[in-house]
C-alpha positions, 0 to 999 in steps of 0.5 A, a space after each residue: 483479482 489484481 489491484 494497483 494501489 497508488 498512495 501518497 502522503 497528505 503532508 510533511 512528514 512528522 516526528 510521529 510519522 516516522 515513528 511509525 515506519 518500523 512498524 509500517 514495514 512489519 505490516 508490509 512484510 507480513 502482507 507480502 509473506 501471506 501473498 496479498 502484496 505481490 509488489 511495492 515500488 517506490 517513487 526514487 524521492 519518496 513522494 509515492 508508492 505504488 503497490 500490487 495487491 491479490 485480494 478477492 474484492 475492492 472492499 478486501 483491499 482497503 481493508 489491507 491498506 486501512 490496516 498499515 499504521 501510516 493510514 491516516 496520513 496517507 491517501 491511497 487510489 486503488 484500481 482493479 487490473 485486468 491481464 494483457 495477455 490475451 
């Protein structure tokens, strides 16, 4: 199943936060390899981003998104896709 994950910051951005990109991108591209991220679009200034994610339930998901180090400083919506096509 497909799920579209809207996420945002909670606050400015901090030294720490910044900090911790490098490896907020590490963990997106080991996600991305194993194919549980199929996407990630960014807002162009930055303020949100939203993901596709291939995962078998919700709770799947989230362990995903609790799993990036920006965690705590991000909140994140997710909602099950379902395929236009019919």
């Amino acid at each position: 199943m497909q799920f579209l994950v809207e996420s945002k910051f909670t606050q400015a951005l901090t030294d720490e936060m910044i900090a911790l990109i490098p490896a907020e991108t590490a963990r997106g591209k080991e996600l991305d390899a194993i194919g549980s991220r199929l996407a990630l679009y960014l807002a162009a200034d930055l303020s949100a981003a939203w993901q596709i994610y291939q995962a078998e339930s919700l709770a799947a998901v989230q362990e995903m998104i609790d799993s990036f180090p920006l965690t705590r400083f991000v909140g994140a919506t997710i909602t099950p896709l379902q395929s236009a096509a019919t």
